[in-house]
GUROBA-534623 format. One record per atom (N, C-alpha, C, CB): residue number from 1; chain; atom name; y, z, x. Coordinates in Angstrom, 2 decimals, decimal comma. Atoms other than C-alpha are relative to their C-alpha. Glycine has a CB too. Layout:
% GUROBA-534623
+------+-------+------+---------+---------+---------+
! doti ! dolum ! fike !       Y !       Z !       X !
+------+-------+------+---------+---------+---------+
!  NUM !     A !   CA !       Y !       Z !       X !
...
+------+-------+------+---------+---------+---------+
This chain:
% GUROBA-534623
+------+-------+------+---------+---------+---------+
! doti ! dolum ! fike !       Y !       Z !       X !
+------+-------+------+---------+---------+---------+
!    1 !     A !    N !   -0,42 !    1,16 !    0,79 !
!    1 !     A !   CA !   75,62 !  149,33 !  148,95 !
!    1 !     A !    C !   -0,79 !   -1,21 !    0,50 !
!    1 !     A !   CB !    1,56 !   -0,24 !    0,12 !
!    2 !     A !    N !   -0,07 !    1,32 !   -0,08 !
!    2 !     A !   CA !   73,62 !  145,98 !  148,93 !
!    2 !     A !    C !    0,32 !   -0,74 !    0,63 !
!    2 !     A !   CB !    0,32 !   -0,34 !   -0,53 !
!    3 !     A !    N !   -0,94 !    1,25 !   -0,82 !
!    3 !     A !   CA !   74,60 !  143,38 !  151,47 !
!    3 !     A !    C !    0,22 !   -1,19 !   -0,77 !
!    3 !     A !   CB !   -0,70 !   -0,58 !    1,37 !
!    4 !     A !    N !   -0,23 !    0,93 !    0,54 !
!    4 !     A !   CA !   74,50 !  141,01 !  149,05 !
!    4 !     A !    C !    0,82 !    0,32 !   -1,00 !
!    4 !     A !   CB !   -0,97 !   -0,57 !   -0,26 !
!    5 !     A !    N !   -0,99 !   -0,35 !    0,85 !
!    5 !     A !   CA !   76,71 !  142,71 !  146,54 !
!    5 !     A !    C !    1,60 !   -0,34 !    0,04 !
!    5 !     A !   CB !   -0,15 !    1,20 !    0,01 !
!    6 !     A !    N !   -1,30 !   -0,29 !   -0,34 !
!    6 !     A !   CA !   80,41 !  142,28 !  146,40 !
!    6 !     A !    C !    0,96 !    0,68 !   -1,43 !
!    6 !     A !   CB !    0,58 !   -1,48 !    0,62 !
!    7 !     A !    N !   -0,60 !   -1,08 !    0,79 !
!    7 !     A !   CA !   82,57 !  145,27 !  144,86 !
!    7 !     A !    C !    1,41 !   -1,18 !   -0,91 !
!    7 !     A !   CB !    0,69 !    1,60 !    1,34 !
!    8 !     A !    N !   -1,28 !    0,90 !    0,60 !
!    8 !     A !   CA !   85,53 !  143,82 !  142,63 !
!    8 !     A !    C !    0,71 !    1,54 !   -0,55 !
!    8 !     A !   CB !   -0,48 !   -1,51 !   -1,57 !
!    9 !     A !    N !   -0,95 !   -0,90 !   -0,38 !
!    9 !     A !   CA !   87,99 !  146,42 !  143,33 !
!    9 !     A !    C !    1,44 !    0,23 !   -1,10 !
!    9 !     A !   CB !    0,39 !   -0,54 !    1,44 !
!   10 !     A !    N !   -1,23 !    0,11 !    1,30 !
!   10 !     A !   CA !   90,69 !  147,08 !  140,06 !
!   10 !     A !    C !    1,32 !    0,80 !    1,68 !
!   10 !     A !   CB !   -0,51 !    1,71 !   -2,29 !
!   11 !     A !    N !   -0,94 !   -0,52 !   -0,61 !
!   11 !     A !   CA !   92,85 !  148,99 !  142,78 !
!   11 !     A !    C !    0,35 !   -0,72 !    1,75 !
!   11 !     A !   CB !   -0,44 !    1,51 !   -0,11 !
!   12 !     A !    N !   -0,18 !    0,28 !   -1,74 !
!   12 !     A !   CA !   92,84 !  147,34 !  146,55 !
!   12 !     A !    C !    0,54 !   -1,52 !   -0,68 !
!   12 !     A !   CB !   -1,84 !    0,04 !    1,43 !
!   13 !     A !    N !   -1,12 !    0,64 !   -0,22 !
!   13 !     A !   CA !   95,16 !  145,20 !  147,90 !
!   13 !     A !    C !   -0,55 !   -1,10 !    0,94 !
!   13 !     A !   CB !    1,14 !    0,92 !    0,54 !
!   14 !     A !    N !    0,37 !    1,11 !   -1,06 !
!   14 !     A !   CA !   93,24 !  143,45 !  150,24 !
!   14 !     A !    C !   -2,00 !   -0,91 !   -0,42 !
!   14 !     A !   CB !    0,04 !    1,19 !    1,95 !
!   15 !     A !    N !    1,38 !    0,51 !    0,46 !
!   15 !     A !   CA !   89,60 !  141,27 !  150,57 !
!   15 !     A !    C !   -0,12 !   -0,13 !    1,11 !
!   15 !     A !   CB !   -0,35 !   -1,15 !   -0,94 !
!   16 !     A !    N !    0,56 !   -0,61 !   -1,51 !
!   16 !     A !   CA !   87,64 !  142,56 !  153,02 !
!   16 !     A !    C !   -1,60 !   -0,58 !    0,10 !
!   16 !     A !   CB !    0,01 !    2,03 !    0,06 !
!   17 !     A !    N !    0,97 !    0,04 !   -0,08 !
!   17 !     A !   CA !   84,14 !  141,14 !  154,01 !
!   17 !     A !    C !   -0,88 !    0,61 !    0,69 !
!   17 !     A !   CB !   -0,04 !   -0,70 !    0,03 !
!   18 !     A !    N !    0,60 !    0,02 !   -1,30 !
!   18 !     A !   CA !   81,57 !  142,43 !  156,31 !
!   18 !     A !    C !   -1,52 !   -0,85 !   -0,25 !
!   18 !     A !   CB !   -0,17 !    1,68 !    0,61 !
!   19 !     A !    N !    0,62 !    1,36 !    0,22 !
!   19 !     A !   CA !   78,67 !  139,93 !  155,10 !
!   19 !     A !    C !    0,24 !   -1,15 !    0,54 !
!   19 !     A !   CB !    0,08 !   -0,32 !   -1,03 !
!   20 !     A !    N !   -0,34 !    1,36 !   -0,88 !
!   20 !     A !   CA !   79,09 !  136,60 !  157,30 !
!   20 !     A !    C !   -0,70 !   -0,83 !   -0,82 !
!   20 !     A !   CB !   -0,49 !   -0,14 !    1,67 !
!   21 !     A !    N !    0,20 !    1,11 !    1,01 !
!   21 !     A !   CA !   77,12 !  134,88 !  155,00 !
!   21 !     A !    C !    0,20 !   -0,48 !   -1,41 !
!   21 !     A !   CB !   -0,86 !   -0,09 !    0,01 !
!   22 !     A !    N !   -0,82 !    0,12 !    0,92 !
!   22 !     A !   CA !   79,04 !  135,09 !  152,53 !
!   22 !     A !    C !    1,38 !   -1,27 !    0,55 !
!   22 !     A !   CB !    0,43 !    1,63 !   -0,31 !
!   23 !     A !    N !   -1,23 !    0,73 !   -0,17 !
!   23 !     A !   CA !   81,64 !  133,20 !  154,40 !
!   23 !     A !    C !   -0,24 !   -1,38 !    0,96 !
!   23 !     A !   CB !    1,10 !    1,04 !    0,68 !
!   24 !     A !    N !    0,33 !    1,20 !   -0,34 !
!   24 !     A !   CA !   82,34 !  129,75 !  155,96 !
!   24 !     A !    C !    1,17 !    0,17 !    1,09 !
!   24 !     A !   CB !   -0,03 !   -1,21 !   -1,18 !
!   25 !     A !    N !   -1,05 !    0,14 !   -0,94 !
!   25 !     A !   CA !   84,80 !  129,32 !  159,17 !
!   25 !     A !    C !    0,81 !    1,27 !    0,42 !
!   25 !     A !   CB !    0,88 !   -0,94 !   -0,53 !
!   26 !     A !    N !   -0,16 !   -1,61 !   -0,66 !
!   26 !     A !   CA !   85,06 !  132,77 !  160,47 !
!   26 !     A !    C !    0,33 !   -0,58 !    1,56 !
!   26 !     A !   CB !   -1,79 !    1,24 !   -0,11 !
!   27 !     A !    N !   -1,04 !    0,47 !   -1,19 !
!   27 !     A !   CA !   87,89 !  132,69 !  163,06 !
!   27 !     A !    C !    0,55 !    1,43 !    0,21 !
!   27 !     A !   CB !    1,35 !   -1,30 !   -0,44 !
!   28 !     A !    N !   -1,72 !   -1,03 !    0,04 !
!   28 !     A !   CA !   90,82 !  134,94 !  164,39 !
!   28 !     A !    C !    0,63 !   -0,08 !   -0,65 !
!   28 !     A !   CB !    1,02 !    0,00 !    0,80 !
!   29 !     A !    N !   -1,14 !    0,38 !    0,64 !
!   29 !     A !   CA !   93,34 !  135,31 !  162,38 !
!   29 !     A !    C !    1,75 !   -0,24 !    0,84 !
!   29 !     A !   CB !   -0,01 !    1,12 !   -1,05 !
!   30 !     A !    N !   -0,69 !   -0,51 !   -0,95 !
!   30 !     A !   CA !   96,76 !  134,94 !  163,97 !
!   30 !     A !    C !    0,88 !    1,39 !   -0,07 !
!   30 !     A !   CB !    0,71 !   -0,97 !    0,28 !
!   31 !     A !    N !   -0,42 !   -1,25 !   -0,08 !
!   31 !     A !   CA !   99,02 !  137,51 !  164,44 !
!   31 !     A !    C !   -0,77 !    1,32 !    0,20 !
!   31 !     A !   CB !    0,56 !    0,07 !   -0,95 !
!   32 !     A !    N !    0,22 !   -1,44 !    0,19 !
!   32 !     A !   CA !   98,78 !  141,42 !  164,70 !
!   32 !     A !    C !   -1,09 !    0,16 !   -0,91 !
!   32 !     A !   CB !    1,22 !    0,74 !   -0,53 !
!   33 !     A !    N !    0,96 !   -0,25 !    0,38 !
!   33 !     A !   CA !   95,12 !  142,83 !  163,71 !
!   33 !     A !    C !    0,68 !    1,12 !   -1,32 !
!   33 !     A !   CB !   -0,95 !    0,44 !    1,23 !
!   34 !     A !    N !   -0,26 !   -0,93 !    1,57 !
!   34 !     A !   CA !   95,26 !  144,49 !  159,76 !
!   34 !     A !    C !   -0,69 !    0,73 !    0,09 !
!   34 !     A !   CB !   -0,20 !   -0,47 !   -1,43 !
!   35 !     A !    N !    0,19 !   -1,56 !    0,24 !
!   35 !     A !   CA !   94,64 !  148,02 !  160,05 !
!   35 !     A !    C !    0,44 !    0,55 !   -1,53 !
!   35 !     A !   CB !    0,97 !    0,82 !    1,15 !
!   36 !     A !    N !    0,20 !   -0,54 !    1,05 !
!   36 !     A !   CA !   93,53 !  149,33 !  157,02 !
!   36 !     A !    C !   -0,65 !    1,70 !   -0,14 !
!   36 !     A !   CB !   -0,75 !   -0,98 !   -0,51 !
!   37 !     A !    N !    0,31 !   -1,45 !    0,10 !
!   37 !     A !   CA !   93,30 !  152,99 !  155,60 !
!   37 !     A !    C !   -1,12 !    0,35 !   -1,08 !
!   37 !     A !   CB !    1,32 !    0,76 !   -0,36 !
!   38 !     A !    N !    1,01 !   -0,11 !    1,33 !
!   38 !     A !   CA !   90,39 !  154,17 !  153,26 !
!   38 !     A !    C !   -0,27 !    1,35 !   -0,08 !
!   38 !     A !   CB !   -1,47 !   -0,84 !    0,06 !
!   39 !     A !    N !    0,58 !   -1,48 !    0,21 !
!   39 !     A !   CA !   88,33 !  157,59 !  152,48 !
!   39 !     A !    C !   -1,02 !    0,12 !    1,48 !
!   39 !     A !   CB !   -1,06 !    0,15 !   -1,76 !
!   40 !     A !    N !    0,83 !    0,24 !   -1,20 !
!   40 !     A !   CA !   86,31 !  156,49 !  155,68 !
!   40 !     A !    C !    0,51 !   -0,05 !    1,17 !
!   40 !     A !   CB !   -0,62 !   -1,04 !   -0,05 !
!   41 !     A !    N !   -1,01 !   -0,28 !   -1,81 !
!   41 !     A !   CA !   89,46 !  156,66 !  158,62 !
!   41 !     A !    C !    0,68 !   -1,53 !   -0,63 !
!   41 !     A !   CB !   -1,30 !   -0,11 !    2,37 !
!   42 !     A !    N !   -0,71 !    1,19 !   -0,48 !
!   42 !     A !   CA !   91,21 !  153,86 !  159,80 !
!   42 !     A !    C !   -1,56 !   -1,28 !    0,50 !
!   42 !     A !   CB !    1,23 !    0,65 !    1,61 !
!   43 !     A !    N !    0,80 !    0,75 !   -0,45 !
!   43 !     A !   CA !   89,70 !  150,28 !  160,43 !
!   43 !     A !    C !    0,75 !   -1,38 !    0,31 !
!   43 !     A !   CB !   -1,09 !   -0,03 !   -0,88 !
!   44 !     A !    N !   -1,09 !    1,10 !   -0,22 !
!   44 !     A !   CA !   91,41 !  147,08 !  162,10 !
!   44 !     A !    C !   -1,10 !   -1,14 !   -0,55 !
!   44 !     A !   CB !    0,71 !   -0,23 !    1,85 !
!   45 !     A !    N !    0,90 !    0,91 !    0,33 !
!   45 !     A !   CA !   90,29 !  143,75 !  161,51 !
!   45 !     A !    C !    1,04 !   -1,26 !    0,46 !
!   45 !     A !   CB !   -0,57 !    0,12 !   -1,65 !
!   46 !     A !    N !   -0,57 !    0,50 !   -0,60 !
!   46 !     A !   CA !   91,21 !  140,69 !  163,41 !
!   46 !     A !    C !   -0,75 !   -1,71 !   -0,50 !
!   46 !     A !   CB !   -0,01 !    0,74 !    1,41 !
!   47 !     A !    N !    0,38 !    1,27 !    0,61 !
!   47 !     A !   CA !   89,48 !  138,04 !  161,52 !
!   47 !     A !    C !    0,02 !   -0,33 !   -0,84 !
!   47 !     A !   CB !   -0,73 !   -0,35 !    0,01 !
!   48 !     A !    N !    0,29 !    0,62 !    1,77 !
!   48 !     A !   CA !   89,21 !  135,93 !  158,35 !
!   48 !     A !    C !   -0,58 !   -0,84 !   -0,51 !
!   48 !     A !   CB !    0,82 !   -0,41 !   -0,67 !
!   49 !     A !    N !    0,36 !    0,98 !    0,52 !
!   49 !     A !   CA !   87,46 !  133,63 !  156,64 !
!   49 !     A !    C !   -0,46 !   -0,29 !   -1,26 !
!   49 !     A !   CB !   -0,60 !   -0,28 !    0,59 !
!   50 !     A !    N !   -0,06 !    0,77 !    1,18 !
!   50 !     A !   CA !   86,77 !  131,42 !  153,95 !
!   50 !     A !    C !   -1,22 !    0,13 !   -0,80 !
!   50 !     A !   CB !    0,24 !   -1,38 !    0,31 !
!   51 !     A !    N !    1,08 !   -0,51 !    1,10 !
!   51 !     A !   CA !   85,05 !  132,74 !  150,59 !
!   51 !     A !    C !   -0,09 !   -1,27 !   -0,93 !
!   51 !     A !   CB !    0,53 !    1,52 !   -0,96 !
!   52 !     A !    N !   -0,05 !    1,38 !    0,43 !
!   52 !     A !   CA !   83,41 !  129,38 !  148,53 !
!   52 !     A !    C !    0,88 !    0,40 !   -1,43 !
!   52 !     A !   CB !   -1,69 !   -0,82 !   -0,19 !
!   53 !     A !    N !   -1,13 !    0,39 !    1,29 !
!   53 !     A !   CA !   85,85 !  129,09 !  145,36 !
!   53 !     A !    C !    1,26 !    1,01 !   -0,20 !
!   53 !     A !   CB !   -0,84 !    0,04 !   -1,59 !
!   54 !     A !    N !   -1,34 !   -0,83 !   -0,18 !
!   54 !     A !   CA !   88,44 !  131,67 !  146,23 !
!   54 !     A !    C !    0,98 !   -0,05 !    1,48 !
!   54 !     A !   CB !   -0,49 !    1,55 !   -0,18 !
!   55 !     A !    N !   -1,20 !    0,52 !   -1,33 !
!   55 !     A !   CA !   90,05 !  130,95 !  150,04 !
!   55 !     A !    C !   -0,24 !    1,38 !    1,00 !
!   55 !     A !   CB !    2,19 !   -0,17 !   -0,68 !
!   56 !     A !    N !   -0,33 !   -0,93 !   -1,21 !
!   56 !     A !   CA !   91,00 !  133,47 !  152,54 !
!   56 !     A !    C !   -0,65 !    1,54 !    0,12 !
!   56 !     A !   CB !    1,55 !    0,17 !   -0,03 !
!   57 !     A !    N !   -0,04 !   -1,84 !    0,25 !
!   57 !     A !   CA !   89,53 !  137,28 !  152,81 !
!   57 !     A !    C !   -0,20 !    0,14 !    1,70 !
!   57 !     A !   CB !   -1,71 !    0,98 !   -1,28 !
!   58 !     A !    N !    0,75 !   -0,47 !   -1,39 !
!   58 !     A !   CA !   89,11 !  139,28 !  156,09 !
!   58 !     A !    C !   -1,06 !    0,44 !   -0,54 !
!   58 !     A !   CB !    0,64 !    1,13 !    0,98 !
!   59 !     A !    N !    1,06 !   -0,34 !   -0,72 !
!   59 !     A !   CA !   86,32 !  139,85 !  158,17 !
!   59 !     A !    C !   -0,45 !    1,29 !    0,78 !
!   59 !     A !   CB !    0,03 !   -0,79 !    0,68 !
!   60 !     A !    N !   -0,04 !   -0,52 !   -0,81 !
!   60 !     A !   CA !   85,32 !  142,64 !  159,75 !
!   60 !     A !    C !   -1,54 !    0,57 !    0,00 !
!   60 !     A !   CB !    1,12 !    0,73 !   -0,01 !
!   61 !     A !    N !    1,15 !   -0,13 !   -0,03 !
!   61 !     A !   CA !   81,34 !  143,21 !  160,51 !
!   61 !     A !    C !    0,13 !    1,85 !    0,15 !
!   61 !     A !   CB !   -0,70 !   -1,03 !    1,17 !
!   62 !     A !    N !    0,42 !   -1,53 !    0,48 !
!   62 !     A !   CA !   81,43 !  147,16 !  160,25 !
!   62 !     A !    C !    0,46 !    0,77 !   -0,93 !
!   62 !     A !   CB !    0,12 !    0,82 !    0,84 !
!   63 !     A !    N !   -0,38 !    0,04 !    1,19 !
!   63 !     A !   CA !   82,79 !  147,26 !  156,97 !
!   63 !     A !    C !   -1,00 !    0,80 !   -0,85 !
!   63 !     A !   CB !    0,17 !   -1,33 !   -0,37 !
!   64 !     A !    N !    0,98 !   -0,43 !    0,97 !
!   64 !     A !   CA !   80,95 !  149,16 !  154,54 !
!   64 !     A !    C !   -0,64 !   -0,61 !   -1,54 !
!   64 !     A !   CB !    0,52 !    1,10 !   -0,22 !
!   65 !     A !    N !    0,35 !    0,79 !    1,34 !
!   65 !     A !   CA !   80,82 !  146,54 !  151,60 !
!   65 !     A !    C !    1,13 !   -1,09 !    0,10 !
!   65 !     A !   CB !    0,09 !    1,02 !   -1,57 !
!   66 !     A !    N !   -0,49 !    1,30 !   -0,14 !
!   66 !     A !   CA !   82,12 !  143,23 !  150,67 !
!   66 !     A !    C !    1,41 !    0,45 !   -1,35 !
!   66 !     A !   CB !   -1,48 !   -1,48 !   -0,40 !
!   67 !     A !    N !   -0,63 !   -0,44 !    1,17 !
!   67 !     A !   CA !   85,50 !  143,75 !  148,60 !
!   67 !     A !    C !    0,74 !   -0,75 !   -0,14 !
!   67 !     A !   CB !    0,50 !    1,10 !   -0,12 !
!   68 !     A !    N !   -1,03 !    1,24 !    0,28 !
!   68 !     A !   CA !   87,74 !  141,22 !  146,75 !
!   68 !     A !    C !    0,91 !    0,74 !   -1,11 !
!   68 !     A !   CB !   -0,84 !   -1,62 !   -0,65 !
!   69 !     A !    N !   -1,43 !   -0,35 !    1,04 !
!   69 !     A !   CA !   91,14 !  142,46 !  144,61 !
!   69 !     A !    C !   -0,71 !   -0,71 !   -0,93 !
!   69 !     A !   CB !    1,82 !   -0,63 !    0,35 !
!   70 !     A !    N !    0,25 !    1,02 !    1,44 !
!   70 !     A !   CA !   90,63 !  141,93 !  140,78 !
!   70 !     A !    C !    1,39 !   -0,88 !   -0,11 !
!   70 !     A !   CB !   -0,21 !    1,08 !   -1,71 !
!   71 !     A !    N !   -1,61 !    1,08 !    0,07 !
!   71 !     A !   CA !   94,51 !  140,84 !  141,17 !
!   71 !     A !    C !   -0,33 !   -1,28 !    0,64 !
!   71 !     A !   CB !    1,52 !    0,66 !    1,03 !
!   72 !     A !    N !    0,05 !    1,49 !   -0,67 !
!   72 !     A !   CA !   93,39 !  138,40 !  143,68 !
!   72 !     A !    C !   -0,80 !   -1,17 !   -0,67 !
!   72 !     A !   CB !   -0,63 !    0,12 !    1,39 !
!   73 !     A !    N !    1,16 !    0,82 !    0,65 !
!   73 !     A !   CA !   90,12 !  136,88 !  141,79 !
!   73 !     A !    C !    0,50 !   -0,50 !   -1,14 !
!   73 !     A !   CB !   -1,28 !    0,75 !   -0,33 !
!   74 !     A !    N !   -0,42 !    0,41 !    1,00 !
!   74 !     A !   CA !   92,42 !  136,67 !  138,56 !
!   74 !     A !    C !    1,05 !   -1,26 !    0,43 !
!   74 !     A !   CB !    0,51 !    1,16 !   -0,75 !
!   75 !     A !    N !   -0,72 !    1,32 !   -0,07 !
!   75 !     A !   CA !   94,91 !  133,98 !  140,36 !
!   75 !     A !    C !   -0,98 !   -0,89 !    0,32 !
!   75 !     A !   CB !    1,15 !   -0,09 !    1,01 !
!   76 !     A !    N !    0,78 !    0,84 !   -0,40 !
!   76 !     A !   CA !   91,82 !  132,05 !  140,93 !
!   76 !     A !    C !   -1,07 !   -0,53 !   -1,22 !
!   76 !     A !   CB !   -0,60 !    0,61 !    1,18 !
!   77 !     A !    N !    0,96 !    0,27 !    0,59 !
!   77 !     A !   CA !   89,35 !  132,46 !  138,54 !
!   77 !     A !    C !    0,05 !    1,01 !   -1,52 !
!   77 !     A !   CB !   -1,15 !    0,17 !    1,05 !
!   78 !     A !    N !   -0,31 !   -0,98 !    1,18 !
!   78 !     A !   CA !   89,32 !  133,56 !  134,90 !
!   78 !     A !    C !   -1,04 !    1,00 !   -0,25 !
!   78 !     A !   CB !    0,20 !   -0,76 !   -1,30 !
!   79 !     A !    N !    1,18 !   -0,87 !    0,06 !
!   79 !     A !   CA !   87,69 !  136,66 !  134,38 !
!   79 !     A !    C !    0,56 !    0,96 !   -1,46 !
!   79 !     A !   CB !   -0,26 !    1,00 !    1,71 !
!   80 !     A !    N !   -0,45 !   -0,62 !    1,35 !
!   80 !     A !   CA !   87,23 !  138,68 !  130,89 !
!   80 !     A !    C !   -1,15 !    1,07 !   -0,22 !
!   80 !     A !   CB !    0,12 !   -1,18 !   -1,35 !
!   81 !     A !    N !    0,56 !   -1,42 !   -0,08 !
!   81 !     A !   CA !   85,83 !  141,91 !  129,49 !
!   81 !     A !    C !    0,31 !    0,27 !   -1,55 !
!   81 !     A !   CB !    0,81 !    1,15 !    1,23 !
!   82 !     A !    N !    0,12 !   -0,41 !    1,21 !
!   82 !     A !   CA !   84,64 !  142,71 !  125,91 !
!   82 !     A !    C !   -1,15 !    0,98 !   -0,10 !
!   82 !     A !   CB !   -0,11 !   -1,08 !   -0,83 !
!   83 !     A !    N !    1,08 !   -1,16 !   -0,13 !
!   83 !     A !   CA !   82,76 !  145,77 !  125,81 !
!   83 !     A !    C !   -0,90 !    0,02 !   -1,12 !
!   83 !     A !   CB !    0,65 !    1,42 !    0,07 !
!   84 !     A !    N !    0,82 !   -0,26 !    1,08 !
!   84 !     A !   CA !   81,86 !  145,36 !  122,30 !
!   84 !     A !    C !   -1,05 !   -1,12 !   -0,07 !
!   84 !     A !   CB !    0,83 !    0,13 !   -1,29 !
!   85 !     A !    N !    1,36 !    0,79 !    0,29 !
!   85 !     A !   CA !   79,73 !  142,12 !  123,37 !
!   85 !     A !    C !   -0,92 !    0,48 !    1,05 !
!   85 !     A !   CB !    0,12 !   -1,70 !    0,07 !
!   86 !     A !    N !    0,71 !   -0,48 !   -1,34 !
!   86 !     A !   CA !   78,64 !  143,26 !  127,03 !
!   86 !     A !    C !    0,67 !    1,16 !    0,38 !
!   86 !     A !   CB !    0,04 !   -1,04 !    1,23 !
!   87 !     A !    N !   -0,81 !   -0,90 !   -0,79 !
!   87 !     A !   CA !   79,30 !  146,39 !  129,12 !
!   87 !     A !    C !    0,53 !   -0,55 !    1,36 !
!   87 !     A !   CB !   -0,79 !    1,20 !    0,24 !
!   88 !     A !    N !   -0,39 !    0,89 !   -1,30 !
!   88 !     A !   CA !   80,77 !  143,69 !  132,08 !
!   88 !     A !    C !    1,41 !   -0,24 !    0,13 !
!   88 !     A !   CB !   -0,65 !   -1,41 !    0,00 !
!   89 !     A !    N !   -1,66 !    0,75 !   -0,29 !
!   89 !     A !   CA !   83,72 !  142,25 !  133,54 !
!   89 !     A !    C !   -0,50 !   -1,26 !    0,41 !
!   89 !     A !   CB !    1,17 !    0,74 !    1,38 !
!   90 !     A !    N !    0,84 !    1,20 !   -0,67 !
!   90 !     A !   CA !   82,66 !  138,65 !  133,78 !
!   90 !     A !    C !    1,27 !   -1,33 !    0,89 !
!   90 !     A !   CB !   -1,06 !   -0,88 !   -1,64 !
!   91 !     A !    N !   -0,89 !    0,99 !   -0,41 !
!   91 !     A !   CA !   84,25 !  136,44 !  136,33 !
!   91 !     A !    C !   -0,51 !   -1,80 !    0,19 !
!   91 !     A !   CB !    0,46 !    0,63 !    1,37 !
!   92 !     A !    N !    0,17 !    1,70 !    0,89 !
!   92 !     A !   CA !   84,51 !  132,39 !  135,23 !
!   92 !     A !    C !   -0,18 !   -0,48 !    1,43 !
!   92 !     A !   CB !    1,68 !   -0,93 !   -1,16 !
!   93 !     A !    N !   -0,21 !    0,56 !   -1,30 !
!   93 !     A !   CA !   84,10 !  130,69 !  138,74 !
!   93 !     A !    C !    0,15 !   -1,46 !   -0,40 !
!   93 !     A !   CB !   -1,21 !    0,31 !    1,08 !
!   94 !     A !    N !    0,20 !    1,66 !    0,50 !
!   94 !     A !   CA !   84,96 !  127,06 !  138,54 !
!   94 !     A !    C !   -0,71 !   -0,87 !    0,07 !
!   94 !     A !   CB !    0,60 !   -0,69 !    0,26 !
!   95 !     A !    N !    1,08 !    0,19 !   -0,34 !
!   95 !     A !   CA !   81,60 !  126,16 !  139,56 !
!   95 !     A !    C !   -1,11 !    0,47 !   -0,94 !
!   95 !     A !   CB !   -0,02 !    0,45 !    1,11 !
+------+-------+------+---------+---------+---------+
């Protein structure tokens, strides 16, 4: 996958980066590290930071791709899908 790509996920629950330049103020998060399950094992992740026009995703640099919830990107940003003009899902950024 692209390092510059980011997946837009119809099924996950979370927004996961491993790209850093994608993000701005990469910190700890507090609390208990988010251990997440996939087709690839287990993977924790103890950081988060800030994606420009959407807010919060974790961090975790051995990540296999950059992934953001379509649930999450839709409280943010309008996104739409007409197959009969494009084969896309296009998301509106407010920018």
């Amino acid at each position: 996958i692209p390092e510059n790509w980011i997946l837009l996920d119809m099924q996950s629950m979370v927004n996961i980066f491993w790209n850093k330049a994608f993000l701005t103020n990469v910190r700890q998060a507090s609390g208990a590290p988010l251990t997440l399950k996939s087709d690839g094992g287990l993977t924790a992740t103890e950081c988060i930071g800030d994606l420009h026009n959407f807010g919060k995703v974790r961090f975790n640099p051995n990540c296999l791709a950059n992934i953001i919830s379509l649930a999450a990107v839709c409280c943010v940003c309008r996104v739409t899908m007409d197959t009969a003009v494009e084969p896309a899902i296009i998301v509106h950024c407010k920018d």
